[in-house]
N, C-alpha and C positions, 0 to 999 in steps of 0.2 A: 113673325107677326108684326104687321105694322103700325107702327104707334101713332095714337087719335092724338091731334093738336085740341089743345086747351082754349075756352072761351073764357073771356076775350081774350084775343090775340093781342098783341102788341110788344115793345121794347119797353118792361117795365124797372124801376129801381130798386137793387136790393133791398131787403127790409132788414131795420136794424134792432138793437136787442132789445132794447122795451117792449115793442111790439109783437115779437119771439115769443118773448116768455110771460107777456100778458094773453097770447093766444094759449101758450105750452098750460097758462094757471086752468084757463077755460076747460083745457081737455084733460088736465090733469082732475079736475073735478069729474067728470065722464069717465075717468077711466077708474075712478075711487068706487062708482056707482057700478061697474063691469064687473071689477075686481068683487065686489058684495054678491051681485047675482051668480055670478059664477061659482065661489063658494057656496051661496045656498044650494045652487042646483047641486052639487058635487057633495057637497055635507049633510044635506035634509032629504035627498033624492035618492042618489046614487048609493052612499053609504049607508044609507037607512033599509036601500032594500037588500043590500049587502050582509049588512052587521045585524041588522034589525034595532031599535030605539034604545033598549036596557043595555045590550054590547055596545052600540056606541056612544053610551052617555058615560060609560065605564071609562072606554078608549079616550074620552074628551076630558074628565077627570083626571088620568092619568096620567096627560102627555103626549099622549101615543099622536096626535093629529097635528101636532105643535110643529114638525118638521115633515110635513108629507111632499116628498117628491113629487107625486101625480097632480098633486094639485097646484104645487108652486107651476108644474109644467103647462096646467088647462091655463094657469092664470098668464104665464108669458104668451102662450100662444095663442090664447082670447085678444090679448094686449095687443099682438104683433098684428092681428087681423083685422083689428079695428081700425091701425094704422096705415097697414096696406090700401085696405078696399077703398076707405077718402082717400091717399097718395094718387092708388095708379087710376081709379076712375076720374075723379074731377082736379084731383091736385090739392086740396083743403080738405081737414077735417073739421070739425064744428067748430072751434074755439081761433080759427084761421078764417072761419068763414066769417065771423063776428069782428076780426082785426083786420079785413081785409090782405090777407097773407095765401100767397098759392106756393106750393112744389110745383116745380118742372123741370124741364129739361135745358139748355140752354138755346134750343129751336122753339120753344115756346110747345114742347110735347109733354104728356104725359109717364112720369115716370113708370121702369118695367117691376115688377117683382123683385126680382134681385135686387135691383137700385132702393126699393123699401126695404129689405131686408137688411142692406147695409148701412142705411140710413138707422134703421132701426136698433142696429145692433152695435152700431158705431157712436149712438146720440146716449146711450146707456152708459159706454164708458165715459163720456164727455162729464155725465154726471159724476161719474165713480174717481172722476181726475178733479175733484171737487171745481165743479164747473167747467174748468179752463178749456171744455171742447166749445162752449159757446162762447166764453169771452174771445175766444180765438178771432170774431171777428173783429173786433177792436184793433188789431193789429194787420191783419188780411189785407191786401191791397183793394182785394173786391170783393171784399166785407163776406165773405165766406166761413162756415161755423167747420169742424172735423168731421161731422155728416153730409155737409156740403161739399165739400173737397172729396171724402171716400165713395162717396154713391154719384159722384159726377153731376148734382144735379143744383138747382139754386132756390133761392125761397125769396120770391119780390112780391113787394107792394102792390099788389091792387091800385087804380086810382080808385077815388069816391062819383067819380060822374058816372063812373063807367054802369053800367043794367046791364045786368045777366039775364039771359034769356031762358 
């Protein structure tokens, strides 16, 4: 499958981590509001017509919902997908489109599936290594975070002249 180049084109400059993780705040809000819908649909919806309302207000009293596997699982996978579909269609997701921040590739293409996946699953431990996968650019020669280096892809600045069409 051949990958769509990114508008606008051009050699832009890595974006550094203020900018990161004032976009990462942005989406991290977005993804607070995800994570809510998703459990509604999954707890008021799905389990309701499951359990019915008296069993699962039982179950919610009890505990029983406090570690639910299915839904820790809708919520990573909601998460991952919301990631992906801004990654590989335009390069930005919301809170990147706001700081002017794109994913790509290093031909100025559109990253593939896999490359979000590892980005994805790679920027999770970055968290989990109490940050250090993104301070990692600090130190990078080309300012590259451990999602950047494992999913092969880069994260640059937007200029501000630039109009998207």
């Amino acid at each position: 499958m051949p990958k769509h180049q990114l508008r606008p084109q051009g050699d832009f400059p890595t974006a550094g981590l203020i900018r990161r993780l004032a976009a990462l705040f942005y989406d991290f809000l977005l993804c607070v509001a995800l994570i809510m819908v998703v459990t509604l649909i999954y707890q008021q919806g799905i389990l309701r017509l499951i359990h019915g309302g008296d069993a699962l207000m039982a179950m919610a009293e009890a505990g029983v919902l406090d570690h639910d596997p299915i839904l820790a699982s809708l919520v990573l996978l909601s998460l991952f997908a919301f990631f992906a579909k801004f990654w590989t269609h335009n390069g930005q997701t919301l809170g990147m489109q706001a700081w002017g921040l794109r994913i790509q590739n290093a031909d100025g293409s559109a990253i593939d599936l896999w490359q979000a996946l590892l980005r994805f699953v790679v920027a999770i431990g970055s968290w989990l290594f109490a940050g250090l996968g993104f301070l990692w650019l600090l130190w990078d020669k080309q300012g590259r975070t451990w999602h950047d280096i494992y999913s092969d892809s880069r994260m640059v600045q937007l200029p501000k002249n630039i109009h998207k069409k």
